[in-house]
N, CA, C and O atoms as a CHARMM CRD file, in Angstrom:
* protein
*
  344
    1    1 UNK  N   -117.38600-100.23600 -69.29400 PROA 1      0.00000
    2    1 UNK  CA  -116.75400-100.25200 -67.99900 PROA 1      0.00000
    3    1 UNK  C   -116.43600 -98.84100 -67.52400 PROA 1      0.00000
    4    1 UNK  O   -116.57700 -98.45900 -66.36200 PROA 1      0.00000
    5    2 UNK  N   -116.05800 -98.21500 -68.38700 PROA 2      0.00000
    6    2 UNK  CA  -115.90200 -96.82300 -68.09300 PROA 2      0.00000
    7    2 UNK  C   -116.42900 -95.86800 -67.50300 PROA 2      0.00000
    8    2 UNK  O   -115.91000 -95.12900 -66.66700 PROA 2      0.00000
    9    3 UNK  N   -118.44700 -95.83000 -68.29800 PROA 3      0.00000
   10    3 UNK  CA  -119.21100 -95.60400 -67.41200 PROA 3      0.00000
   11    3 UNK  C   -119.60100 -95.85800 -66.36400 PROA 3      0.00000
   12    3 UNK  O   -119.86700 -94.98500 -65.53800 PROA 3      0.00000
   13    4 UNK  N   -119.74300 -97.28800 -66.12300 PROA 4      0.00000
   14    4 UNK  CA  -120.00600 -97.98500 -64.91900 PROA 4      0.00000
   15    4 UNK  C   -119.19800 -96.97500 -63.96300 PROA 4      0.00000
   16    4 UNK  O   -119.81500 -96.16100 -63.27600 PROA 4      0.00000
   17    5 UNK  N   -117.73700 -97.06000 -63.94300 PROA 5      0.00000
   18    5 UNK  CA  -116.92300 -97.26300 -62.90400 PROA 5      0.00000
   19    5 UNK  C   -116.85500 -95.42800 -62.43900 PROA 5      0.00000
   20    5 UNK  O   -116.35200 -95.04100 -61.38400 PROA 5      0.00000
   21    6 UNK  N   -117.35300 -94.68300 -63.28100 PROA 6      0.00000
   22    6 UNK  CA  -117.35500 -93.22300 -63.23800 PROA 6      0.00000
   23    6 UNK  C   -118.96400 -93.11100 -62.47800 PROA 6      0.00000
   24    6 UNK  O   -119.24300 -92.43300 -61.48900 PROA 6      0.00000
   25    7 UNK  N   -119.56800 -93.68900 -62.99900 PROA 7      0.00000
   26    7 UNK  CA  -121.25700 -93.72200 -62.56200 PROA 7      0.00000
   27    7 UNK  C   -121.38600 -94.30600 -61.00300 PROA 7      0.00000
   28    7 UNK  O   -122.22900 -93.83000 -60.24200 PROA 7      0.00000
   29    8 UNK  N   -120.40400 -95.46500 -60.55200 PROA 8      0.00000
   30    8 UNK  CA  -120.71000 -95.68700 -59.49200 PROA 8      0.00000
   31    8 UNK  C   -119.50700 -95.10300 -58.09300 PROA 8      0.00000
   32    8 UNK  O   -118.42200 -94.55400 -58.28600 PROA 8      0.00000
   33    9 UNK  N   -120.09500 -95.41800 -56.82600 PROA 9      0.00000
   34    9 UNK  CA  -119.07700 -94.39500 -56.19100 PROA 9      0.00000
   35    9 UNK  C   -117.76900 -95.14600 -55.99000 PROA 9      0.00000
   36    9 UNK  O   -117.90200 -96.27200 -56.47000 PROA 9      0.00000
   37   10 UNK  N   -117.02500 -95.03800 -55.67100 PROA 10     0.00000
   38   10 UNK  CA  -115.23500 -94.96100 -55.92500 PROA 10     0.00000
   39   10 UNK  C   -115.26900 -96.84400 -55.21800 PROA 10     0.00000
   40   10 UNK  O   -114.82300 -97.85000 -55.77100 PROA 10     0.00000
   41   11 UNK  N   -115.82600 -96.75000 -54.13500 PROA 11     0.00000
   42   11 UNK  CA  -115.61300 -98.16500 -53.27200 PROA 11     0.00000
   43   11 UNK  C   -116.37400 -99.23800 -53.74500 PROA 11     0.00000
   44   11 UNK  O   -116.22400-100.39700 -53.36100 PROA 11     0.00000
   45   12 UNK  N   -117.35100 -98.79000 -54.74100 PROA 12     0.00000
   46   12 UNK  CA  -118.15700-100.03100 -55.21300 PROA 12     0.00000
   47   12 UNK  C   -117.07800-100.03300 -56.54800 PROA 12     0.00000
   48   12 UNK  O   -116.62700-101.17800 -56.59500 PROA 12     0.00000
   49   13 UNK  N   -116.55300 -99.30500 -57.52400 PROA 13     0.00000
   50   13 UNK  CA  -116.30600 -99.31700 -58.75600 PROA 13     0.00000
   51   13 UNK  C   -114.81000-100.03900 -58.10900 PROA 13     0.00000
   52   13 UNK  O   -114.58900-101.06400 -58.75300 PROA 13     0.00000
   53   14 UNK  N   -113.78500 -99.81700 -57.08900 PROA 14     0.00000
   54   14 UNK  CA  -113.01600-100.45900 -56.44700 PROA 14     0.00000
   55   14 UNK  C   -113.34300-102.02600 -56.35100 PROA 14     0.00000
   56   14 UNK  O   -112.72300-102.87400 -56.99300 PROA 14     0.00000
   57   15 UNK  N   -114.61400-102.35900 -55.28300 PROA 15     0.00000
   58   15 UNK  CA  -114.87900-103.53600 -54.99000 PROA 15     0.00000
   59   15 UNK  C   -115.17500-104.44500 -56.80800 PROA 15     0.00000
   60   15 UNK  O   -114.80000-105.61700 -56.81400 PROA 15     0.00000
   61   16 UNK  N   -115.56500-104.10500 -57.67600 PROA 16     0.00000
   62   16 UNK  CA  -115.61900-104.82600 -58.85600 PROA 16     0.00000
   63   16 UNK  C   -114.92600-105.00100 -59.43900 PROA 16     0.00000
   64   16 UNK  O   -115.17800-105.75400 -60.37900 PROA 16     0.00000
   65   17 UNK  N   -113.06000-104.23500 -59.26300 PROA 17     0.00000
   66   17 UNK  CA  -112.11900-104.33100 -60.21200 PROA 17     0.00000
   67   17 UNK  C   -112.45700-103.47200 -60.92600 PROA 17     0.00000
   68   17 UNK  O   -111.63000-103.58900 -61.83000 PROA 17     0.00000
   69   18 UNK  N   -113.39600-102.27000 -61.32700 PROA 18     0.00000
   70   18 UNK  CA  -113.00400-101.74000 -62.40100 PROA 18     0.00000
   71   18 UNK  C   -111.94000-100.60900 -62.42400 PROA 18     0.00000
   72   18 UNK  O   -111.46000 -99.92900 -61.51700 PROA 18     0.00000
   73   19 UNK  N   -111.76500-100.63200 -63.54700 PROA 19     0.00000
   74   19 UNK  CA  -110.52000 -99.26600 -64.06300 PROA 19     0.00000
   75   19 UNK  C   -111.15700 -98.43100 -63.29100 PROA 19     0.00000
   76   19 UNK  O   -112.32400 -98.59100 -62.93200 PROA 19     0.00000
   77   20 UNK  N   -110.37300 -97.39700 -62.95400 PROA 20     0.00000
   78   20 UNK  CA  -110.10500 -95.94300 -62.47500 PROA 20     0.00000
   79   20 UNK  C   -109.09700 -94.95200 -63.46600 PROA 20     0.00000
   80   20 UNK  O   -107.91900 -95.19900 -63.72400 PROA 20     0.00000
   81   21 UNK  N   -109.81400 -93.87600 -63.90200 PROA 21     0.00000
   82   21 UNK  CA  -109.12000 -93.58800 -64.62300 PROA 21     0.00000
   83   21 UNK  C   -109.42900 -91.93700 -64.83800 PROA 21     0.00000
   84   21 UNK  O   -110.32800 -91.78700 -65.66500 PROA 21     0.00000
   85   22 UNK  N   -108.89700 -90.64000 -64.28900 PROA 22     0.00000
   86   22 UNK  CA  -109.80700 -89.63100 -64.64600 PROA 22     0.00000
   87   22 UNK  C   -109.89700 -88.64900 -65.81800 PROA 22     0.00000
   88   22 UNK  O   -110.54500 -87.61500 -65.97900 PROA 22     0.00000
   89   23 UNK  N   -108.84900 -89.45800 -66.73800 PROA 23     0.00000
   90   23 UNK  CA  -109.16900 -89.21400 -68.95200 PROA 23     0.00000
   91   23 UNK  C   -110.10100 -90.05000 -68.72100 PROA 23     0.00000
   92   23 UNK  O   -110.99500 -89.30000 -68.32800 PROA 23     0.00000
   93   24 UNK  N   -110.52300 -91.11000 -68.69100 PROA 24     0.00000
   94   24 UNK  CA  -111.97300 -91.72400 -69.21400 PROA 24     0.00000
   95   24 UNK  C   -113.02600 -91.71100 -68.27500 PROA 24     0.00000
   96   24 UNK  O   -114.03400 -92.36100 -68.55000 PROA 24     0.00000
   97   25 UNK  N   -112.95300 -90.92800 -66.95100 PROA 25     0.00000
   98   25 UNK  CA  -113.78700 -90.21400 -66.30800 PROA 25     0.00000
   99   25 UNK  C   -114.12600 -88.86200 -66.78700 PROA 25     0.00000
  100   25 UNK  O   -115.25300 -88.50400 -66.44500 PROA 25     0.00000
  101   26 UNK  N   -113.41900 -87.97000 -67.52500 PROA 26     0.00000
  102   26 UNK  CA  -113.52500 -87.12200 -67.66600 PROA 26     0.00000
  103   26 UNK  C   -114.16000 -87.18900 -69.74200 PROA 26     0.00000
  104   26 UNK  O   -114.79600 -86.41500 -70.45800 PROA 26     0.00000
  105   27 UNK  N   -113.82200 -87.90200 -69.84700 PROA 27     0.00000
  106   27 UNK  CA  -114.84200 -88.13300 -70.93300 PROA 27     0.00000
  107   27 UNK  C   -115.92000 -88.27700 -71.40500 PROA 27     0.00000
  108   27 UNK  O   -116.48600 -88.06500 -72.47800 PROA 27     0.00000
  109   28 UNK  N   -116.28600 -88.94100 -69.80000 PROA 28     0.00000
  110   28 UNK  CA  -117.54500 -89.73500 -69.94900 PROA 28     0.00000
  111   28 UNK  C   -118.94900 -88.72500 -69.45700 PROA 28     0.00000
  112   28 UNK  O   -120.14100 -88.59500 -69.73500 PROA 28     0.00000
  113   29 UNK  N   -117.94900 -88.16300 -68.58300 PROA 29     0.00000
  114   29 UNK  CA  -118.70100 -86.74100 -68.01800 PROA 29     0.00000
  115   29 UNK  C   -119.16300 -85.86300 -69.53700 PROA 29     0.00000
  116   29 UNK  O   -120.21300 -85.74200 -70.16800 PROA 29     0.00000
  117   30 UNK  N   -118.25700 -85.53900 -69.63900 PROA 30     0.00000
  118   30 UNK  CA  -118.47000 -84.57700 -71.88200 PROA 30     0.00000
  119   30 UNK  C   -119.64600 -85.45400 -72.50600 PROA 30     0.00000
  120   30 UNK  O   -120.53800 -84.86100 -73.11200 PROA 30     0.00000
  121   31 UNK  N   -119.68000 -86.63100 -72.40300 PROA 31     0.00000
  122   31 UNK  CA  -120.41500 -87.91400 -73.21500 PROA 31     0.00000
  123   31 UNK  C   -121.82100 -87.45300 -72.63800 PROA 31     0.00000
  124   31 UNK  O   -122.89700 -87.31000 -73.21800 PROA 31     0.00000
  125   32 UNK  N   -121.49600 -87.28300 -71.42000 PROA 32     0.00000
  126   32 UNK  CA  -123.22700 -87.35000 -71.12300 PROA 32     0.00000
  127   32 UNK  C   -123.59700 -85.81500 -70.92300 PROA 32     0.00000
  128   32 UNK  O   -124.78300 -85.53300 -70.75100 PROA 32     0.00000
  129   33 UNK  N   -122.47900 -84.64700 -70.94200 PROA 33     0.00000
  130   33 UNK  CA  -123.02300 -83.54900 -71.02200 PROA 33     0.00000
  131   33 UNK  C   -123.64400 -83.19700 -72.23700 PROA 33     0.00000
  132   33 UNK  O   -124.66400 -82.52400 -72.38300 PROA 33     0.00000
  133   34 UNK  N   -123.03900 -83.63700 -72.96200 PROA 34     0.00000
  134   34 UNK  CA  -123.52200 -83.68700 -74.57900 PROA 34     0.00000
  135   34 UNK  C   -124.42900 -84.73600 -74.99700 PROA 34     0.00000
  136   34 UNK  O   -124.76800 -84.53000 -76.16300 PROA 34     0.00000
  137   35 UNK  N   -124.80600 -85.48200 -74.64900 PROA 35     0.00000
  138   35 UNK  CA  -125.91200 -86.25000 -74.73200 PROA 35     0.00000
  139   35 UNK  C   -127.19100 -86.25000 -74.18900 PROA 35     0.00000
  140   35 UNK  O   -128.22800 -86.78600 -74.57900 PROA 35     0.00000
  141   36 UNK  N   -126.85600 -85.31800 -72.88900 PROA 36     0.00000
  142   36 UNK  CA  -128.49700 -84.60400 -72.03300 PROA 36     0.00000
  143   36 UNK  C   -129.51300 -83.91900 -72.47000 PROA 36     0.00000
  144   36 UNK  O   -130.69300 -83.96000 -72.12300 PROA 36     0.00000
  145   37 UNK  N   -128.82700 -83.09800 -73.48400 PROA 37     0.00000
  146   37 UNK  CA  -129.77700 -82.27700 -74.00000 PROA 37     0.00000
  147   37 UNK  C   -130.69700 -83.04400 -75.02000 PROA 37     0.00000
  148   37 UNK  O   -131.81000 -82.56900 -75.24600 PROA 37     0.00000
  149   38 UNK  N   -130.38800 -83.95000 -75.51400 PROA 38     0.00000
  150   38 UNK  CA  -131.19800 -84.48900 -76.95000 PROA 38     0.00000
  151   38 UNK  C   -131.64000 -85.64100 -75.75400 PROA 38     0.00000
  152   38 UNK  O   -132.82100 -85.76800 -76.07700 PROA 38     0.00000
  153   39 UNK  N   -131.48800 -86.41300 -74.77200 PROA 39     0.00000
  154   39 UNK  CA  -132.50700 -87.15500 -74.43800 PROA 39     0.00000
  155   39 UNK  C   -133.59200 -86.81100 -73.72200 PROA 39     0.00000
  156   39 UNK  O   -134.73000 -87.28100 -73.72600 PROA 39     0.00000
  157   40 UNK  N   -132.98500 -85.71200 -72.94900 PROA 40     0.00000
  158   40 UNK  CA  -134.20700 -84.61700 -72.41700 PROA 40     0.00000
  159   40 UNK  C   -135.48900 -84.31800 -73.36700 PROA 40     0.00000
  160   40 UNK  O   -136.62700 -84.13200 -72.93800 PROA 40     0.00000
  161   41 UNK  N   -135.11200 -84.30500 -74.70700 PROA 41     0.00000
  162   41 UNK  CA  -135.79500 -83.81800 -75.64300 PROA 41     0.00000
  163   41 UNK  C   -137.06100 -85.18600 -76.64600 PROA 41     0.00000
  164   41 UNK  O   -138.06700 -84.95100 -77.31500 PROA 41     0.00000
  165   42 UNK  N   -136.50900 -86.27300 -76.37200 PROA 42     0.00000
  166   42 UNK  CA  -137.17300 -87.27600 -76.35500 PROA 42     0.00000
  167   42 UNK  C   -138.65100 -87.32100 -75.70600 PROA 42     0.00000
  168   42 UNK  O   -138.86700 -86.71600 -74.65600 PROA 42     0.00000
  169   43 UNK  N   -139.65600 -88.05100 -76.35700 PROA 43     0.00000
  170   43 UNK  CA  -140.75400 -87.99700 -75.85700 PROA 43     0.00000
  171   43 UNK  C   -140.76400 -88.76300 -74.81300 PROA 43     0.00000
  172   43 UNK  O   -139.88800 -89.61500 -74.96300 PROA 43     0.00000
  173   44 UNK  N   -141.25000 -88.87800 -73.94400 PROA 44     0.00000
  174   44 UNK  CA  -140.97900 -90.02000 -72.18600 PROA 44     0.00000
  175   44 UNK  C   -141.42500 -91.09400 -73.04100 PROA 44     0.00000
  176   44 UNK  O   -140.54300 -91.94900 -72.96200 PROA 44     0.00000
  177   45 UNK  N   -142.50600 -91.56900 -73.96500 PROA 45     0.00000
  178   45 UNK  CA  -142.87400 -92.88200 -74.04700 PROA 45     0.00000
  179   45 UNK  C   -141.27300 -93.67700 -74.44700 PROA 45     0.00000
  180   45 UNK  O   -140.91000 -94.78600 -74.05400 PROA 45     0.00000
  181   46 UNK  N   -140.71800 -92.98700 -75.08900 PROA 46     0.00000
  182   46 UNK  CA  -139.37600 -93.67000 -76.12900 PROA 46     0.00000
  183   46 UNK  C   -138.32600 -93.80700 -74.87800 PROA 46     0.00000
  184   46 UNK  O   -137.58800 -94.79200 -74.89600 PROA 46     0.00000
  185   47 UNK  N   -138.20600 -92.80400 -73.70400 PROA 47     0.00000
  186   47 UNK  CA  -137.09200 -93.55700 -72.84300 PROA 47     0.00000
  187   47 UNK  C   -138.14500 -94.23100 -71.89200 PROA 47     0.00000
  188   47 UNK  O   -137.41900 -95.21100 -71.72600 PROA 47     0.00000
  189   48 UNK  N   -138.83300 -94.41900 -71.41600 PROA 48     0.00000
  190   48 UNK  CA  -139.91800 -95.48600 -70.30100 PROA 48     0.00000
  191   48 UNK  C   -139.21700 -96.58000 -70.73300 PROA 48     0.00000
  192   48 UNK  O   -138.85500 -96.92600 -71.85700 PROA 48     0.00000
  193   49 UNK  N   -139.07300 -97.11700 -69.53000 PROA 49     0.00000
  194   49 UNK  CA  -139.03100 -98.72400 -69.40700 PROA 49     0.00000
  195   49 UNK  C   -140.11100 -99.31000 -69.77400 PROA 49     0.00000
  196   49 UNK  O   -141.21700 -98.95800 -69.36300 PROA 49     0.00000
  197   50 UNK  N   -139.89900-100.38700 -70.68800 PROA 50     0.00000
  198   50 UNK  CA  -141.54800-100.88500 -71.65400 PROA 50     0.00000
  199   50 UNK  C   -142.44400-101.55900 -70.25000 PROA 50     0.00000
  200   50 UNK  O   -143.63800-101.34700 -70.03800 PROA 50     0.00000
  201   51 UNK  N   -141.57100-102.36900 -69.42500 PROA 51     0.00000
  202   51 UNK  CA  -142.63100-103.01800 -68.50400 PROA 51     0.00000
  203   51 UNK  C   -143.47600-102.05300 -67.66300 PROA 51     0.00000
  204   51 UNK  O   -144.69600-102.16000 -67.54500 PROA 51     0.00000
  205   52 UNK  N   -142.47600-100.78700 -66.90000 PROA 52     0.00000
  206   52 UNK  CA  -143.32600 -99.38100 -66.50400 PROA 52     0.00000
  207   52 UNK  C   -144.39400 -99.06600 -67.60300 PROA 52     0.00000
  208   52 UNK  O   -145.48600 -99.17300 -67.04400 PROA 52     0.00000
  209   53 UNK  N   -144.55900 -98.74300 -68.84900 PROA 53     0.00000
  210   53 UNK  CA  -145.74600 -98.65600 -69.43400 PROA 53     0.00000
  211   53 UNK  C   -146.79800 -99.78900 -69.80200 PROA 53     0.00000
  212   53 UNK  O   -147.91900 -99.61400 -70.27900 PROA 53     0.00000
  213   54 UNK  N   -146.36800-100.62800 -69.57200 PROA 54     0.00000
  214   54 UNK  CA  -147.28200-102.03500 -69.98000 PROA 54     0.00000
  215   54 UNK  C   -147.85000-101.82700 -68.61900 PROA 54     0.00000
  216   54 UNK  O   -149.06900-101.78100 -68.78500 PROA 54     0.00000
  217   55 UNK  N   -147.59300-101.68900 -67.44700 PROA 55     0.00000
  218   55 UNK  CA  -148.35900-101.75100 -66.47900 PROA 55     0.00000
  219   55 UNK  C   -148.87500-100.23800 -66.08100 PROA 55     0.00000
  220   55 UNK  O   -149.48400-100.19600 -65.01200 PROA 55     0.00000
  221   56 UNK  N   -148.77600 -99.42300 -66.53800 PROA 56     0.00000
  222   56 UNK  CA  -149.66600 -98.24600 -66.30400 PROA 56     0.00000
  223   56 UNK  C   -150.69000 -98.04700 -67.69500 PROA 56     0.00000
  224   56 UNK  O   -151.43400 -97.10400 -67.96300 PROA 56     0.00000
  225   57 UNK  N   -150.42600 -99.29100 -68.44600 PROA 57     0.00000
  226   57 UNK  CA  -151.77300 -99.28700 -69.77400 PROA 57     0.00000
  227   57 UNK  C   -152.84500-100.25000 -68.79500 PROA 57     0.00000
  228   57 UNK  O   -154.07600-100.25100 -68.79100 PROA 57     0.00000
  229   58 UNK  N   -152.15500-100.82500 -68.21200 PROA 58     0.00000
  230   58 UNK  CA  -153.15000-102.57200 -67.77400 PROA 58     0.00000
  231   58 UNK  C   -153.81000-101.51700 -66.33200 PROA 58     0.00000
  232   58 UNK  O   -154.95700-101.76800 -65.96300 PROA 58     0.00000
  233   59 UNK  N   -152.99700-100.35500 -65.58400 PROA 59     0.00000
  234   59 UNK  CA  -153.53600 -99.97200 -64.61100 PROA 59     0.00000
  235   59 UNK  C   -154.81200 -98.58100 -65.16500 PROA 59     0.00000
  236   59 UNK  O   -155.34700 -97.73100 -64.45300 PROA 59     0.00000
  237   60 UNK  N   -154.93800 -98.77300 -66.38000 PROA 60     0.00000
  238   60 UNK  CA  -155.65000 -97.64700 -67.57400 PROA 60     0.00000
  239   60 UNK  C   -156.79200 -98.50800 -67.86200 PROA 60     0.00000
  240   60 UNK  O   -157.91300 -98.02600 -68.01900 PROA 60     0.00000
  241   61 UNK  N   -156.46900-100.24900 -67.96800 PROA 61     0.00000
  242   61 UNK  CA  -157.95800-100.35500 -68.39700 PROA 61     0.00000
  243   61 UNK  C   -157.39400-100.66800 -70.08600 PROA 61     0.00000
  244   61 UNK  O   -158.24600-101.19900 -70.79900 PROA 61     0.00000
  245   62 UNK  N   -156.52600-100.47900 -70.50500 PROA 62     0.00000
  246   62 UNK  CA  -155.70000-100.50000 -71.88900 PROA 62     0.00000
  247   62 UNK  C   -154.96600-101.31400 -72.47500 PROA 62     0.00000
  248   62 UNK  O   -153.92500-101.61100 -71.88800 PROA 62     0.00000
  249   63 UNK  N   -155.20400-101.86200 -73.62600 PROA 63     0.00000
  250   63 UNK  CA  -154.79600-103.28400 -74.01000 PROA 63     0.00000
  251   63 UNK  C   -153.26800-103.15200 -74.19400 PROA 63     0.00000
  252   63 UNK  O   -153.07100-101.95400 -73.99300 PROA 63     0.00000
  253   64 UNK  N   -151.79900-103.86800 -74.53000 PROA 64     0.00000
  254   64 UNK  CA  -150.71200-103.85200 -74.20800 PROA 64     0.00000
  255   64 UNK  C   -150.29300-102.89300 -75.37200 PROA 64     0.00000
  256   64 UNK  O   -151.21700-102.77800 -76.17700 PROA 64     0.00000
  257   65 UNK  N   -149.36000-102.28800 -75.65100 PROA 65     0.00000
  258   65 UNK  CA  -148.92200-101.49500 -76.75700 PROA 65     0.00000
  259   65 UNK  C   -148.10700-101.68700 -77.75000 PROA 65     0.00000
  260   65 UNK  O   -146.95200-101.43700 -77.40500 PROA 65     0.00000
  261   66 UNK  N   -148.22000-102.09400 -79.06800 PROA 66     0.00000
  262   66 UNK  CA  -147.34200-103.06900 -79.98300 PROA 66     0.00000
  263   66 UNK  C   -145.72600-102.85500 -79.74400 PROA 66     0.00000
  264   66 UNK  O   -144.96300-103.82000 -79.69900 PROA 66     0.00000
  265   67 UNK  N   -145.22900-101.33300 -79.57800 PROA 67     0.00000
  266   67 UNK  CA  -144.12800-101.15500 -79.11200 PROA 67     0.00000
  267   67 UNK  C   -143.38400-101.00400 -78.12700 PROA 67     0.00000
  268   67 UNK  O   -142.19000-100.71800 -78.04700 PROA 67     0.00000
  269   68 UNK  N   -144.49500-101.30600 -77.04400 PROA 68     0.00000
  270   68 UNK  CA  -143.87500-101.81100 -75.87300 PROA 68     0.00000
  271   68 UNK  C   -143.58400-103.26400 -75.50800 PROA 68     0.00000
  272   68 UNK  O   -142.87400-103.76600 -74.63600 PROA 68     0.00000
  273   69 UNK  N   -144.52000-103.87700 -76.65200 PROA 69     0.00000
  274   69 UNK  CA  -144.31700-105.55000 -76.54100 PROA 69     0.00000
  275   69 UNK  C   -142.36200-105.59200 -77.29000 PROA 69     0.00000
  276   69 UNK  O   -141.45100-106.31200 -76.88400 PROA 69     0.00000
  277   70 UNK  N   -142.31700-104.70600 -78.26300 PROA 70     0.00000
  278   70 UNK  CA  -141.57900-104.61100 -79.29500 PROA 70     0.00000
  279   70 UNK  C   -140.10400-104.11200 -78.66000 PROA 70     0.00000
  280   70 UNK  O   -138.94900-104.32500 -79.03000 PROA 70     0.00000
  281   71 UNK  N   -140.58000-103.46700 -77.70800 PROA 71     0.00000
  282   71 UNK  CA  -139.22900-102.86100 -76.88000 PROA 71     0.00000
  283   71 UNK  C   -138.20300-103.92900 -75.59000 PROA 71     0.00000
  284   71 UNK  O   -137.05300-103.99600 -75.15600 PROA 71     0.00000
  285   72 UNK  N   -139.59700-104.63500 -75.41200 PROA 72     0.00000
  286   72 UNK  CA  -138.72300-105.18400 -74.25400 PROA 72     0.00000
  287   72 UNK  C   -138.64000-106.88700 -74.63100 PROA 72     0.00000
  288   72 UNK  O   -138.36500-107.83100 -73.89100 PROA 72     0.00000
  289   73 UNK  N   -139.00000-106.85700 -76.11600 PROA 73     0.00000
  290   73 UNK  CA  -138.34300-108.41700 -76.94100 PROA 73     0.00000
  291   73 UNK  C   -137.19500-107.64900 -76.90200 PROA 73     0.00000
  292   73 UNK  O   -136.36600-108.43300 -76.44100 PROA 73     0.00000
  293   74 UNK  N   -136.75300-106.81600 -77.06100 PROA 74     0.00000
  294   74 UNK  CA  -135.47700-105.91400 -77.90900 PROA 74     0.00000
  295   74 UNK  C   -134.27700-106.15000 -76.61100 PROA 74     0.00000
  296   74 UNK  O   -133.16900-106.68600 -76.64500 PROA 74     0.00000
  297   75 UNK  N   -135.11600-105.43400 -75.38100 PROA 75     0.00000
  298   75 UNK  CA  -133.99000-105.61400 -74.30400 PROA 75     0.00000
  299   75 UNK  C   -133.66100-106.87000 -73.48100 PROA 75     0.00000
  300   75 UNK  O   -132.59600-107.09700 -72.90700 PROA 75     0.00000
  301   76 UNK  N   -134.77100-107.65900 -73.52400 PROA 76     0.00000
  302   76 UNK  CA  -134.65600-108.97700 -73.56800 PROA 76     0.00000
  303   76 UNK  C   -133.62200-110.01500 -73.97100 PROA 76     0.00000
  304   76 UNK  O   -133.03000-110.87400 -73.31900 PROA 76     0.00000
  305   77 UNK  N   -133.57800-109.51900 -75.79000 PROA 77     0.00000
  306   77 UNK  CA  -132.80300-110.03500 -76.67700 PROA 77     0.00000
  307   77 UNK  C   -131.54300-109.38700 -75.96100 PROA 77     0.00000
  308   77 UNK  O   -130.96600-110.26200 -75.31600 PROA 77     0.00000
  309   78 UNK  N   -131.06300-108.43500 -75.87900 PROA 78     0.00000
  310   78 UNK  CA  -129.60800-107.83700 -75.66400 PROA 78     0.00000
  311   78 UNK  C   -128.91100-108.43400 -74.33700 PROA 78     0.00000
  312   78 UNK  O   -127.74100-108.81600 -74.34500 PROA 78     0.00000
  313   79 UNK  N   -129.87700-108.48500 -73.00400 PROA 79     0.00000
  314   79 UNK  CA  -129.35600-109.37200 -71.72400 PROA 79     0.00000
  315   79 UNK  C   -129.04700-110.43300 -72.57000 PROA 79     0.00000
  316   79 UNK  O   -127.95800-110.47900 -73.14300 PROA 79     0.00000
  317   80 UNK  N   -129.80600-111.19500 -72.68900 PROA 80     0.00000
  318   80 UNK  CA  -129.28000-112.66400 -73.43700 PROA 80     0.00000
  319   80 UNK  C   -127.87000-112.63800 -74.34200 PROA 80     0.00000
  320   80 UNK  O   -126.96800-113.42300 -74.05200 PROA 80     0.00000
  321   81 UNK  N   -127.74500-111.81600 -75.31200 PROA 81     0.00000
  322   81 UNK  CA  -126.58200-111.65900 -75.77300 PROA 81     0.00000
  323   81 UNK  C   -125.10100-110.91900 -74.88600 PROA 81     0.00000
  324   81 UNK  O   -123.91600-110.84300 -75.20800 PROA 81     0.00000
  325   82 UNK  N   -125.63300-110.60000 -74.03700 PROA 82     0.00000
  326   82 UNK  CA  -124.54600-109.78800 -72.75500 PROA 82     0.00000
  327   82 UNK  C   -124.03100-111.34000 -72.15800 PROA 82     0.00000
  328   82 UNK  O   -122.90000-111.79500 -71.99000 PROA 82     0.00000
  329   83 UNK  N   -125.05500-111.77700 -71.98100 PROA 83     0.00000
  330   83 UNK  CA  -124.58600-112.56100 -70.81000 PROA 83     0.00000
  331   83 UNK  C   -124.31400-114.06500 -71.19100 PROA 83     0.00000
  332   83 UNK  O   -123.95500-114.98600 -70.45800 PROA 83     0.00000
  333   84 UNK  N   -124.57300-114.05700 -72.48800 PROA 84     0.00000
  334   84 UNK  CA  -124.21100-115.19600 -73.41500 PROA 84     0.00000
  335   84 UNK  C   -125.08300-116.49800 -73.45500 PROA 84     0.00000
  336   84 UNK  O   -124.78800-117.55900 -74.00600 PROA 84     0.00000
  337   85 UNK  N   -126.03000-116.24400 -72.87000 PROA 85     0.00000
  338   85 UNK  CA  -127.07700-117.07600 -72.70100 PROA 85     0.00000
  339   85 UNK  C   -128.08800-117.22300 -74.15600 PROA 85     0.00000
  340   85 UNK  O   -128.11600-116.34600 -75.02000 PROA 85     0.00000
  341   86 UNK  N   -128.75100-118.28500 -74.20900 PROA 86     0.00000
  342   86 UNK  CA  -129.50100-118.66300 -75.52400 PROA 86     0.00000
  343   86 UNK  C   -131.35800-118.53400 -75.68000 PROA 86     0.00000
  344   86 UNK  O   -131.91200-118.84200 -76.73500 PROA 86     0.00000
C-alpha cells in the first residue's frame, strides 16, 4: 500500500483510501533509489513482461520460450493468490 499510494498522484491514492504518510513515502523513495541500479542492470529478457515476449517470438516466426511459458504460469499463479481466487 505504501508504494501504491506514493507511486500514484495524491487524488487517486486519496480516492482509494490509501495511507498518506511522508516516513513511508520517504522510504519508499530510498527503496527504489537503491533498487534502480541493480534492475537497470538486469538483462531486459528477465524484467519483459512474458506475454510482450511471447508475442514478439510469434511476430519473429519463433516457437514460444520455455521461460516465458514459465514466467507468466508464475504471475498468473500470484493474481490468483492476491485476489483469493482458485
Amino acid at each position: 500500500e505504501a508504494v501504491t499510494a506514493t507511486l500514484l498522484p495524491r487524488h487517486l491514492a486519496r480516492a482509494f483510501g490509501l495511507p498518506e504518510s511522508r516516513a513511508s513515502a520517504a522510504s519508499v523513495h530510498g527503496a527504489l533509489a537503491v533498487f534502480a541500479p541493480f534492475y537497470r542492470a538486469l538483462p531486459p529478457r528477465w524484467v519483459a513482461i512474458p506475454a510482450r515476449s511471447a508475442a514478439a517470438r510469434r511476430l519473429a516466426g519463433k516457437p514460444p520460450a520455455r521461460l516465458d511459458a514459465w514466467m507468466e504460469r508464475q504471475l498468473f499463479g500470484l493474481s490468483r493468490q492476491v485476489s483469493g481466487q482458485r
